[in-house]
N, CA, C and O atoms as a Tripos MOL2 file, in Angstrom:
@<TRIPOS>MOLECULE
protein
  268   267    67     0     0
PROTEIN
NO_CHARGES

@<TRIPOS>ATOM
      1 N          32.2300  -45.0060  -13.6680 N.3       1 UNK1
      2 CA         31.8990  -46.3710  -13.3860 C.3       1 UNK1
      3 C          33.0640  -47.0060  -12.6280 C.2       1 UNK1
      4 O          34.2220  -46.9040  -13.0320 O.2       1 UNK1
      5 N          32.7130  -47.6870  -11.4810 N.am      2 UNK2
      6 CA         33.4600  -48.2810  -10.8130 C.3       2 UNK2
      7 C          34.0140  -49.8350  -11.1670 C.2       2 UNK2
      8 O          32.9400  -50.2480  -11.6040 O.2       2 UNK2
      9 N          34.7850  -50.8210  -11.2730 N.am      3 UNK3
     10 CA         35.3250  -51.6870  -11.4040 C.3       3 UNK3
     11 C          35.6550  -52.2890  -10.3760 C.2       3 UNK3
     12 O          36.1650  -51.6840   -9.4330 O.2       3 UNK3
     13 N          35.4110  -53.7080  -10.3530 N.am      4 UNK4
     14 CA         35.6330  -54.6110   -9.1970 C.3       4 UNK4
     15 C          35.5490  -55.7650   -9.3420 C.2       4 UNK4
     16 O          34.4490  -56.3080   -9.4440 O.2       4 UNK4
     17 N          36.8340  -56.5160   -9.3930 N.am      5 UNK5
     18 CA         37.1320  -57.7620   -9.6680 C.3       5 UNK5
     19 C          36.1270  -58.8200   -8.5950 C.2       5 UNK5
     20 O          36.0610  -58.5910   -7.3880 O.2       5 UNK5
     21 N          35.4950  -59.8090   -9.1530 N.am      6 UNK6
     22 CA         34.4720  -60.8190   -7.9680 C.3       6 UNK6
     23 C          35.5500  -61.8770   -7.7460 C.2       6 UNK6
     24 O          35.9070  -62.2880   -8.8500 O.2       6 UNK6
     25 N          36.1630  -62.4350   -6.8260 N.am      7 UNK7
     26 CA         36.9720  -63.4110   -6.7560 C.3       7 UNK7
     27 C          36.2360  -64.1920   -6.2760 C.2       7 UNK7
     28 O          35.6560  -63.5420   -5.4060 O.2       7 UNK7
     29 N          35.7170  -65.5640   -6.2580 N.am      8 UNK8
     30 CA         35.1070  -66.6450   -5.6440 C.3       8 UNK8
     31 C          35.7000  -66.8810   -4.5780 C.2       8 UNK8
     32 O          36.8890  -67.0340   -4.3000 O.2       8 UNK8
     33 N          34.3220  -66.9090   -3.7170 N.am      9 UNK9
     34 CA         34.6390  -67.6750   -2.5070 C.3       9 UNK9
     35 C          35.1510  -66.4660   -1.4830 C.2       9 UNK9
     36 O          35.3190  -66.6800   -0.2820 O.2       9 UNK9
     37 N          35.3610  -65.2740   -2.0510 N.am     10 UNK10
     38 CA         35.9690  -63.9640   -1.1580 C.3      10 UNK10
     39 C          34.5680  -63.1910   -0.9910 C.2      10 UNK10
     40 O          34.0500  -62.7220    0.0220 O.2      10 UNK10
     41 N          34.1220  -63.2180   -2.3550 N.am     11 UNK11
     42 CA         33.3470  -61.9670   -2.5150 C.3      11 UNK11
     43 C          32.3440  -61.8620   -3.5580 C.2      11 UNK11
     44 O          32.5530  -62.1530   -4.7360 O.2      11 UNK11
     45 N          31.0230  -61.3480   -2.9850 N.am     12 UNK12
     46 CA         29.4150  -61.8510   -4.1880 C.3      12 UNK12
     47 C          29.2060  -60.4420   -4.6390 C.2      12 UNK12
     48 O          29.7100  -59.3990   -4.2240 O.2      12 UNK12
     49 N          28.5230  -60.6190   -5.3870 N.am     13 UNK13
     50 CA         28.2190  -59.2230   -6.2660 C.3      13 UNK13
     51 C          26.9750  -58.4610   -5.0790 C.2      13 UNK13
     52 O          26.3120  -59.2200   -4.3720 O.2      13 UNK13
     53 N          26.8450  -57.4270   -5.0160 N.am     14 UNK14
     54 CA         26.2320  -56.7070   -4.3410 C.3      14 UNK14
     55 C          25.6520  -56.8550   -2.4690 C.2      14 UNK14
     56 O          24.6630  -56.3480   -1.9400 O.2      14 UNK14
     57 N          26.8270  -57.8240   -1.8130 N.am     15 UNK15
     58 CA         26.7080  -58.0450   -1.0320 C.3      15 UNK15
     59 C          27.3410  -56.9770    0.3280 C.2      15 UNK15
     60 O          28.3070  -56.2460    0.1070 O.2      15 UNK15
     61 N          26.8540  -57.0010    1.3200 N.am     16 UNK16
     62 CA         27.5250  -55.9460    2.4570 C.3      16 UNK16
     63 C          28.2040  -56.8510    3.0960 C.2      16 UNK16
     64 O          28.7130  -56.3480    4.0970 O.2      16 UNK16
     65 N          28.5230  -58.2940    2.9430 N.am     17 UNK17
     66 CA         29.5380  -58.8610    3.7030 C.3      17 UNK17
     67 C          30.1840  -59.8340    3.0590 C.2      17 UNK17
     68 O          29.6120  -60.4260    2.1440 O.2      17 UNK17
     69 N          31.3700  -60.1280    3.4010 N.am     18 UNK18
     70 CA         31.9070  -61.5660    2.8540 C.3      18 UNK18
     71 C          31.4590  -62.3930    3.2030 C.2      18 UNK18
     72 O          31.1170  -62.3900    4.3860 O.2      18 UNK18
     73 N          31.1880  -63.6540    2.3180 N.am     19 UNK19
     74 CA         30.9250  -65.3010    2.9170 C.3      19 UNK19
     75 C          31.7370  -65.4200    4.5880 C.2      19 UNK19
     76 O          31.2370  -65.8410    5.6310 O.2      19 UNK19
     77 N          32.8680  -64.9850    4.3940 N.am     20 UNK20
     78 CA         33.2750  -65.3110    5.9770 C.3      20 UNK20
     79 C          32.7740  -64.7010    6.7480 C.2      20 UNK20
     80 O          32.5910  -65.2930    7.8110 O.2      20 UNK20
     81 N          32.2240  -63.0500    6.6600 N.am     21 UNK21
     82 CA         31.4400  -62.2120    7.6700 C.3      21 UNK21
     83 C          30.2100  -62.7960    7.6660 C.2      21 UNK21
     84 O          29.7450  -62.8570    8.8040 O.2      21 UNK21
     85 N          29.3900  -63.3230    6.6800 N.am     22 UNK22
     86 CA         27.9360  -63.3730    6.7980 C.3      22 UNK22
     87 C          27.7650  -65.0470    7.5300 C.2      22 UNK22
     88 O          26.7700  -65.5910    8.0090 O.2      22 UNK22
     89 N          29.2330  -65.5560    7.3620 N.am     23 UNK23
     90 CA         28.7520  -66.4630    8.1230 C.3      23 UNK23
     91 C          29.0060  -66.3880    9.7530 C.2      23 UNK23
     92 O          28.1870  -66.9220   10.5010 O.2      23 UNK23
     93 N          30.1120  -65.7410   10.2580 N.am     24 UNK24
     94 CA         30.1670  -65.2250   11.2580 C.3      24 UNK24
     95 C          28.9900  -64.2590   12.0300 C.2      24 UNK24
     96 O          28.7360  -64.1090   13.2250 O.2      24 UNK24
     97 N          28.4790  -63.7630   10.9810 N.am     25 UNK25
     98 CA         27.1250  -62.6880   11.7010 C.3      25 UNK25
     99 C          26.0850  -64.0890   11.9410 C.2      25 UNK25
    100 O          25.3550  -63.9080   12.9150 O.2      25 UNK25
    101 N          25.8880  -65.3290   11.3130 N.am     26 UNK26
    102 CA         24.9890  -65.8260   11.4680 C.3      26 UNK26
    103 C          25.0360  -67.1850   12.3770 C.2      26 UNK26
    104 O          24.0710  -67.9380   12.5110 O.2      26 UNK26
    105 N          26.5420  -67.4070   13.0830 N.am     27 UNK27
    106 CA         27.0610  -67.8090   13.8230 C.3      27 UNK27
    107 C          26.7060  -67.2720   15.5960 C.2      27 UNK27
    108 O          26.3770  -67.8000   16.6590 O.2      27 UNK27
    109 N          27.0710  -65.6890   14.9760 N.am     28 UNK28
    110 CA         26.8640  -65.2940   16.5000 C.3      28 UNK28
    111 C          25.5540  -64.6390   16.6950 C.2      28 UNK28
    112 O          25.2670  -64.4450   17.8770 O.2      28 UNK28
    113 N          24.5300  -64.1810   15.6500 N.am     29 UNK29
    114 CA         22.7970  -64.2540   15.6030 C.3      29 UNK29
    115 C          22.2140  -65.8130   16.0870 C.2      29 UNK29
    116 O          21.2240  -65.8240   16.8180 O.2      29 UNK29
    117 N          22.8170  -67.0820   15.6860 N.am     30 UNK30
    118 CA         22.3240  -67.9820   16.6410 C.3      30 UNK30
    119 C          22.7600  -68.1210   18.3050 C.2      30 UNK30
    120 O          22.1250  -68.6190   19.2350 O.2      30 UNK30
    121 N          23.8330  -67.6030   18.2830 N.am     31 UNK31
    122 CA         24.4060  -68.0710   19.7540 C.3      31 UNK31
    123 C          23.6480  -66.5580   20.9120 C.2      31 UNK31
    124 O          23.0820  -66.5970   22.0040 O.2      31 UNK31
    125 N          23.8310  -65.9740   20.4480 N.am     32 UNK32
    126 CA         23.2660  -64.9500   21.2000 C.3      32 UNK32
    127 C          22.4720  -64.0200   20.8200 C.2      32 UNK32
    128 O          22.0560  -63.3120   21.7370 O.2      32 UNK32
    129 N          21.9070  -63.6310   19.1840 N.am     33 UNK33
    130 CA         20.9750  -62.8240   18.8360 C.3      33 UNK33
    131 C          20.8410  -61.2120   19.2680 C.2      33 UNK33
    132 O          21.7340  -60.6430   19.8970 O.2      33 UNK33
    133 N          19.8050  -60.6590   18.9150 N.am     34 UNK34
    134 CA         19.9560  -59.3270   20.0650 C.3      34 UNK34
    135 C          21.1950  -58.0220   19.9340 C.2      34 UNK34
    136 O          21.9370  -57.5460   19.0750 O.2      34 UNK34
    137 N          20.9410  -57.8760   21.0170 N.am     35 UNK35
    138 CA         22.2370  -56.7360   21.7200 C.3      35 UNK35
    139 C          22.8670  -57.3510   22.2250 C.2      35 UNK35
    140 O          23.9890  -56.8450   22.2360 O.2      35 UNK35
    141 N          22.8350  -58.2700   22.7280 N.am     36 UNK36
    142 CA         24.3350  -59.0790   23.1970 C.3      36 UNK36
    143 C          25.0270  -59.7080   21.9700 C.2      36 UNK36
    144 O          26.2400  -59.7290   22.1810 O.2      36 UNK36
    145 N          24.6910  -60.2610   20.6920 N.am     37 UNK37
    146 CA         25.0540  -60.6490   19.5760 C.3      37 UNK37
    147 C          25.8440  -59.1050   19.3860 C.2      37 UNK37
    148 O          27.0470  -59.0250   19.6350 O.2      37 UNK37
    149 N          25.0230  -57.8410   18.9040 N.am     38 UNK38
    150 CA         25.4630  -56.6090   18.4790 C.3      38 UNK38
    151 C          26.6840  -56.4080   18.9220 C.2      38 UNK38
    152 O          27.6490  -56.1550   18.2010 O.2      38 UNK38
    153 N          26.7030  -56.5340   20.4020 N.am     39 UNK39
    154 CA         27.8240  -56.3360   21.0790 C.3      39 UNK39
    155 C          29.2660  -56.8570   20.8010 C.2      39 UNK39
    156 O          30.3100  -56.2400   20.5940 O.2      39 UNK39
    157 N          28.9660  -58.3120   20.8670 N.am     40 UNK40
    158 CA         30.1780  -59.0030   20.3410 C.3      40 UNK40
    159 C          30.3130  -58.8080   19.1150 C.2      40 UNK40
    160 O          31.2840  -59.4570   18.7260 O.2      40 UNK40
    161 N          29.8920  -58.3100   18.3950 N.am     41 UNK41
    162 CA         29.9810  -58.5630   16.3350 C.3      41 UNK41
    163 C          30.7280  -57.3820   16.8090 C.2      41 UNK41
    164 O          31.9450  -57.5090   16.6720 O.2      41 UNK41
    165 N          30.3110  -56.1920   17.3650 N.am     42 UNK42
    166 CA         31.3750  -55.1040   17.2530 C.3      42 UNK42
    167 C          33.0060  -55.4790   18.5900 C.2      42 UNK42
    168 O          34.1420  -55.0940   18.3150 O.2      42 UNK42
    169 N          32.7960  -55.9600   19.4020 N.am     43 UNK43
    170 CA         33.6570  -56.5030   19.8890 C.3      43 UNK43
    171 C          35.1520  -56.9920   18.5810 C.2      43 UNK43
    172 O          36.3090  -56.5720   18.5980 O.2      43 UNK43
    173 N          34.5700  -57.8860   17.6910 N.am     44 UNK44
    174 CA         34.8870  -58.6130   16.8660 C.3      44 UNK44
    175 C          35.2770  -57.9860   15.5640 C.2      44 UNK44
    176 O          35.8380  -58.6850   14.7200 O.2      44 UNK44
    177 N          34.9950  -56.5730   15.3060 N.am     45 UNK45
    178 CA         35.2300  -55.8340   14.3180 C.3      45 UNK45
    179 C          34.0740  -55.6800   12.8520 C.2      45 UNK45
    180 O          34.1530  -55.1200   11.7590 O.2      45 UNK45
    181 N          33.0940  -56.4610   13.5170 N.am     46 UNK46
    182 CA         31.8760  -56.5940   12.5690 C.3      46 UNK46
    183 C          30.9870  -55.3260   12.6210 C.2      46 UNK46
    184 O          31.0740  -54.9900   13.8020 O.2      46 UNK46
    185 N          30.3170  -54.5880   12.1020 N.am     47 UNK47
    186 CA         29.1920  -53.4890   11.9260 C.3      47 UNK47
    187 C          28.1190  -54.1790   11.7320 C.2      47 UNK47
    188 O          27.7500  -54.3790   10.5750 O.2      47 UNK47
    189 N          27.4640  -54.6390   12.7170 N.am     48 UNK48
    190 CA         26.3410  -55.4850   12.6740 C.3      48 UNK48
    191 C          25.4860  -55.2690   13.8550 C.2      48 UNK48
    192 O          25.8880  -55.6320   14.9600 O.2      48 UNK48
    193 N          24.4700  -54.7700   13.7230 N.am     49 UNK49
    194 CA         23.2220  -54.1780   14.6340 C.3      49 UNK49
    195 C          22.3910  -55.7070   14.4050 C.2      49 UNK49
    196 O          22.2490  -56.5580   13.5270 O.2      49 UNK49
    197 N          21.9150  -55.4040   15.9480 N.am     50 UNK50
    198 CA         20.8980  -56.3380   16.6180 C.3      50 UNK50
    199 C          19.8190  -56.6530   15.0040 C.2      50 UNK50
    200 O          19.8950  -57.8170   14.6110 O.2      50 UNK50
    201 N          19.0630  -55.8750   14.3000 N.am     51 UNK51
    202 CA         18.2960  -56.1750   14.0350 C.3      51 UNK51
    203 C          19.4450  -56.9640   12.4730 C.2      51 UNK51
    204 O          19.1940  -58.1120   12.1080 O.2      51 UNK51
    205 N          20.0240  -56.5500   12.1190 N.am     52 UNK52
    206 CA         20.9760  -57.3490   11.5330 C.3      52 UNK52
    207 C          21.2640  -58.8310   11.3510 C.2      52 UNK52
    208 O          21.3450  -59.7140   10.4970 O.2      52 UNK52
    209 N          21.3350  -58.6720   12.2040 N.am     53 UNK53
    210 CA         21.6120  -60.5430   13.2610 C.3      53 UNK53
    211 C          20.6920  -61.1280   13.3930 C.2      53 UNK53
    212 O          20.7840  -62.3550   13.3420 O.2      53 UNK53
    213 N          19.4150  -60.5070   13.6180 N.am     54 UNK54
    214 CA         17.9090  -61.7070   13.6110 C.3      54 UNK54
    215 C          17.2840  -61.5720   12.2400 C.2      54 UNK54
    216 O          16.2740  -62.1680   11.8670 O.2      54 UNK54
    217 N          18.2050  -60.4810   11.3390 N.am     55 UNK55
    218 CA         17.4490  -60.9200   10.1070 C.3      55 UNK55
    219 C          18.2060  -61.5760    8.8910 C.2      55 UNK55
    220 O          17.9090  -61.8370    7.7250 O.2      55 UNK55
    221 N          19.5760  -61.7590    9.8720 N.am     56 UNK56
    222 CA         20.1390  -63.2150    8.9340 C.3      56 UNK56
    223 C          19.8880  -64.6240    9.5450 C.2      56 UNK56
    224 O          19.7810  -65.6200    8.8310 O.2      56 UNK56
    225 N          19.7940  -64.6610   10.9950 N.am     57 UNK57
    226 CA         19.0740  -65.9820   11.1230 C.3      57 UNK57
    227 C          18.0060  -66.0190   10.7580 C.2      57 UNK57
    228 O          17.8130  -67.0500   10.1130 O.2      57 UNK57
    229 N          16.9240  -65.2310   10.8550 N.am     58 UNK58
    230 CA         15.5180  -65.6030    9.2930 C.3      58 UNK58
    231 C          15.5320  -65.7700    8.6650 C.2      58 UNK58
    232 O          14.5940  -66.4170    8.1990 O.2      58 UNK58
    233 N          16.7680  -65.3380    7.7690 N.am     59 UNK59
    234 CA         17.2010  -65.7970    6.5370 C.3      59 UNK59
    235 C          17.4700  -67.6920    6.4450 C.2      59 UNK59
    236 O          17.1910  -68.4560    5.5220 O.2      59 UNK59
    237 N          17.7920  -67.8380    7.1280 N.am     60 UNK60
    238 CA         18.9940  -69.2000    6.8760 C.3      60 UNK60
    239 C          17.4290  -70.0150    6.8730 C.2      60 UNK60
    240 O          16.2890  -69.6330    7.1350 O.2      60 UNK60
    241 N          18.0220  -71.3290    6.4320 N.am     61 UNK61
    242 CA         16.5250  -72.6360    6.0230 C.3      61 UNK61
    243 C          16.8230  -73.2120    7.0090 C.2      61 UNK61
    244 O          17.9290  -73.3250    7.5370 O.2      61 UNK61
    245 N          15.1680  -73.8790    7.5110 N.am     62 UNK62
    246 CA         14.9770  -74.8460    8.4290 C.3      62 UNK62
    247 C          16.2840  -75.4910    8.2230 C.2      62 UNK62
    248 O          17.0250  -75.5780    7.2440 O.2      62 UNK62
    249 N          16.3660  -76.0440    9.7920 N.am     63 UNK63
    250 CA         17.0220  -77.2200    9.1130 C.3      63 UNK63
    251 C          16.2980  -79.1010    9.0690 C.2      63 UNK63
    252 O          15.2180  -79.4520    9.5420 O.2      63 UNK63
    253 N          17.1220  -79.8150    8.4930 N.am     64 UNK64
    254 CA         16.2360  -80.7150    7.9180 C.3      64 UNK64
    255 C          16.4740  -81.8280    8.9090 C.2      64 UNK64
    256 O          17.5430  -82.1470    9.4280 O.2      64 UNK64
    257 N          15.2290  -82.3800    9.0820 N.am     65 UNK65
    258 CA         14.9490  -83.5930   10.2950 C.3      65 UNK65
    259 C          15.5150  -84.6720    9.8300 C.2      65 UNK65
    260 O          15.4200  -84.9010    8.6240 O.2      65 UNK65
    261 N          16.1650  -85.4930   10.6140 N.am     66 UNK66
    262 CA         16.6340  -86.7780    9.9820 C.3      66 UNK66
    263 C          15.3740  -87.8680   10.2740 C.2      66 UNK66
    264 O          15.4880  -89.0360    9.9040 O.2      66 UNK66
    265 N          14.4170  -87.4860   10.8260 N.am     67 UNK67
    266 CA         13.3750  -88.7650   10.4130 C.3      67 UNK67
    267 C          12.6130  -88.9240    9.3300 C.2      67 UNK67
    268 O          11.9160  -89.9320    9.2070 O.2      67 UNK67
@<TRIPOS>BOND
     1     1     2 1
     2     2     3 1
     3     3     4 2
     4     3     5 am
     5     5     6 1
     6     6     7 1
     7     7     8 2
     8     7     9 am
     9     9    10 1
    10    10    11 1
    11    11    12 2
    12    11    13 am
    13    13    14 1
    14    14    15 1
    15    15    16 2
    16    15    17 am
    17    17    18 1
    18    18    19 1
    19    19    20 2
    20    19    21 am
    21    21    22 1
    22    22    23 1
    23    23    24 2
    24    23    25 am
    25    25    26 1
    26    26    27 1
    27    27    28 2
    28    27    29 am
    29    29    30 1
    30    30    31 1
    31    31    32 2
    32    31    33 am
    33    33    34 1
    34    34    35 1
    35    35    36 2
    36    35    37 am
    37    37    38 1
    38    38    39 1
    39    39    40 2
    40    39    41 am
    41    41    42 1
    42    42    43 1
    43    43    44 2
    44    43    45 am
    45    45    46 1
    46    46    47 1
    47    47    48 2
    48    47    49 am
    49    49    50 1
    50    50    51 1
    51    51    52 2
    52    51    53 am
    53    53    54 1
    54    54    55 1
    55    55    56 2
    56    55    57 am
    57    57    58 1
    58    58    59 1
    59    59    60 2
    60    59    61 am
    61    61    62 1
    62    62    63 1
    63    63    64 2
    64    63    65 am
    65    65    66 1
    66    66    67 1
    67    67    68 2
    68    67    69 am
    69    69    70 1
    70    70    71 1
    71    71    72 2
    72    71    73 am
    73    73    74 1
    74    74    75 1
    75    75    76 2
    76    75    77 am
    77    77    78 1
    78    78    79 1
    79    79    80 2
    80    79    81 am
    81    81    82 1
    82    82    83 1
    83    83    84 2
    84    83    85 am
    85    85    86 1
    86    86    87 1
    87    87    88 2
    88    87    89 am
    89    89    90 1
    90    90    91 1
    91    91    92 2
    92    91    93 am
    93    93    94 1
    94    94    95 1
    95    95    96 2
    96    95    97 am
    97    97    98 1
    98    98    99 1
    99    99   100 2
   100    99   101 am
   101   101   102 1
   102   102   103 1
   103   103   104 2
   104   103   105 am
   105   105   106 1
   106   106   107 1
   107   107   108 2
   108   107   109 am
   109   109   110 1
   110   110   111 1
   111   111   112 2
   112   111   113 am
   113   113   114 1
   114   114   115 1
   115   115   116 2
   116   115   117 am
   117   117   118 1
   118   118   119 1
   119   119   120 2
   120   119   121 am
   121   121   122 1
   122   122   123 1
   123   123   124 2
   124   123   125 am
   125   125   126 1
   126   126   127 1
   127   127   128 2
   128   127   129 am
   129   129   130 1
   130   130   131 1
   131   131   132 2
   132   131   133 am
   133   133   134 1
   134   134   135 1
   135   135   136 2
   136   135   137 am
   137   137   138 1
   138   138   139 1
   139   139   140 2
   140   139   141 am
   141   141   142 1
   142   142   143 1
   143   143   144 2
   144   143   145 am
   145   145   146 1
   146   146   147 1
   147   147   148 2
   148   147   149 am
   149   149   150 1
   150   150   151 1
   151   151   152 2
   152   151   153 am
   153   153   154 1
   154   154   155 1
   155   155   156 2
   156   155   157 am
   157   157   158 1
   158   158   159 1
   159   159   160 2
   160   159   161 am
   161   161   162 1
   162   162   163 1
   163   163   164 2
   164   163   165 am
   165   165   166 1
   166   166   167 1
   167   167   168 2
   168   167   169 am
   169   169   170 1
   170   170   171 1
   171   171   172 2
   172   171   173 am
   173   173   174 1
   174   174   175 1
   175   175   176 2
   176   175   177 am
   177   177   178 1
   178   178   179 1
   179   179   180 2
   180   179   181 am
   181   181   182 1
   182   182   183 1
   183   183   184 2
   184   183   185 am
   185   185   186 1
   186   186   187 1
   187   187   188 2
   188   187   189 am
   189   189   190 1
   190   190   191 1
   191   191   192 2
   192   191   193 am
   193   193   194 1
   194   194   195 1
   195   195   196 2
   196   195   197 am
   197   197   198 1
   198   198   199 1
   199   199   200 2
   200   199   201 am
   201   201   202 1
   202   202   203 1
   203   203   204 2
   204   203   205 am
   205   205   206 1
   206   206   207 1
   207   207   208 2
   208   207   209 am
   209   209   210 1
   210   210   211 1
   211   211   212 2
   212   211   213 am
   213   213   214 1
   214   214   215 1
   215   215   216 2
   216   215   217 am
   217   217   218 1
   218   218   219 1
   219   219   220 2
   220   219   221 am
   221   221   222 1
   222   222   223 1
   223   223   224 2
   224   223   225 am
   225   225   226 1
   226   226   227 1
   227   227   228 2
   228   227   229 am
   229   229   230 1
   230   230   231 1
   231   231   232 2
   232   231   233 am
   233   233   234 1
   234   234   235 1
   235   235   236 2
   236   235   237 am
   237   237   238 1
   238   238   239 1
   239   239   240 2
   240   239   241 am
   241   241   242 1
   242   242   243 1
   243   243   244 2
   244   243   245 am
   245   245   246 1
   246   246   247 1
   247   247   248 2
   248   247   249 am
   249   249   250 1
   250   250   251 1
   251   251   252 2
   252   251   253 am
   253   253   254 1
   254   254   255 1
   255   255   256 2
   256   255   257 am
   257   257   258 1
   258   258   259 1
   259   259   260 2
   260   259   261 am
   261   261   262 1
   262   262   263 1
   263   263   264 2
   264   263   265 am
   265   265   266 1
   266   266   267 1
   267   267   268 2
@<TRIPOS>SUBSTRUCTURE
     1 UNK1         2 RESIDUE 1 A UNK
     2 UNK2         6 RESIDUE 1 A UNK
     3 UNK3        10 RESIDUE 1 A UNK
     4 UNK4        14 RESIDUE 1 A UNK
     5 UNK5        18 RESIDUE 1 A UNK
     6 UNK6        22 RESIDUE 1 A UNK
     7 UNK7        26 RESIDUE 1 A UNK
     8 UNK8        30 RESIDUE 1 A UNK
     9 UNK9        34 RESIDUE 1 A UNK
    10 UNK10       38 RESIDUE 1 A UNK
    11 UNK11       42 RESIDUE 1 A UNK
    12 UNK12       46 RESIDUE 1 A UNK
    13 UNK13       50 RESIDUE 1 A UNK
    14 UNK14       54 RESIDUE 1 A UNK
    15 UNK15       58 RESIDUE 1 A UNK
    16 UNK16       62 RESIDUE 1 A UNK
    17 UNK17       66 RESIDUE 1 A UNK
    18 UNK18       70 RESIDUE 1 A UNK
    19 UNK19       74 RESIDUE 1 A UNK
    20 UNK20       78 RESIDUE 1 A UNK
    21 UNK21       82 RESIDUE 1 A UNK
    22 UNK22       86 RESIDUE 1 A UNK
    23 UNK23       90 RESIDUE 1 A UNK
    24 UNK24       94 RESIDUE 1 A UNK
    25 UNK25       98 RESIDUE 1 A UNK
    26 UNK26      102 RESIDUE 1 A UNK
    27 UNK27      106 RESIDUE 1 A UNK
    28 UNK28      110 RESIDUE 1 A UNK
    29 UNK29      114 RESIDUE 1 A UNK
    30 UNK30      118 RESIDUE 1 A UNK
    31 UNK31      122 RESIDUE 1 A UNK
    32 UNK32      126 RESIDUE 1 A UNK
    33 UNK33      130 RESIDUE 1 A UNK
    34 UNK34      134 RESIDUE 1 A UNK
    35 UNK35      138 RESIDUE 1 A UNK
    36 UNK36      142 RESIDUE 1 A UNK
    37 UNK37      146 RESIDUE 1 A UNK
    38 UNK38      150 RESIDUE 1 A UNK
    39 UNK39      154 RESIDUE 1 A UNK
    40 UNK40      158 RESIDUE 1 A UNK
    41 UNK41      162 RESIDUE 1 A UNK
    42 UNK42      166 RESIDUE 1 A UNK
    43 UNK43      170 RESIDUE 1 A UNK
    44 UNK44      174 RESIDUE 1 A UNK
    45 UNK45      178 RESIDUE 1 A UNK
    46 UNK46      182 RESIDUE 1 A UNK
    47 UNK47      186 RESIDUE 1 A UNK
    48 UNK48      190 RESIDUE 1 A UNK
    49 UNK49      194 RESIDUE 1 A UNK
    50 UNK50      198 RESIDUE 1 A UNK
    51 UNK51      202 RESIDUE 1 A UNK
    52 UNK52      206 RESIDUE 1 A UNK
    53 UNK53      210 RESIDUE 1 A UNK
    54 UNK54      214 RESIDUE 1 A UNK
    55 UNK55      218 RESIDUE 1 A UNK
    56 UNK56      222 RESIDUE 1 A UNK
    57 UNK57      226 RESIDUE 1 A UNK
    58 UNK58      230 RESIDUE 1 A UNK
    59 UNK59      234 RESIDUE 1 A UNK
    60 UNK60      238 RESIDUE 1 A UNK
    61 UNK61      242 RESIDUE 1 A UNK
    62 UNK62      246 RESIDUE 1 A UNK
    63 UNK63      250 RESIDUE 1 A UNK
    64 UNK64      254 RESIDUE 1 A UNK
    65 UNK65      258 RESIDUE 1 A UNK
    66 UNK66      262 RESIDUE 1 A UNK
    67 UNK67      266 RESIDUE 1 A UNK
């Protein structure tokens, strides 16, 4: 059995990225999506495939109308 301290705010239980990577993957899935997203995430040191990137911006919630 493996052991692994969860520190808040670093790191979630059974996740493939940190809060700072997953928000970065979902940073550059809005700005460019795709293979050009893919590109730069590995540019950037991220392991993040195209389909990766459009299925964390599906993930994320509408966002909310101010009217």
């Amino acid at each position: 059995m493996t052991f692994a301290e969860q520190v808040a705010g670093l790191t979630s239980p059974h996740a493939r990225f940190t809060p700072l990577a997953r928000a970065m993957v979902e940073a550059i899935g809005l700005a460019l999506a795709g293979r050009a997203g893919a590109r730069l995430a590995g540019q950037l040191g991220l392991a993040a495939g195209r389909n990766t990137l459009l299925r964390r911006v599906r993930a994320l919630p509408d966002p909310h109308s101010g009217s």
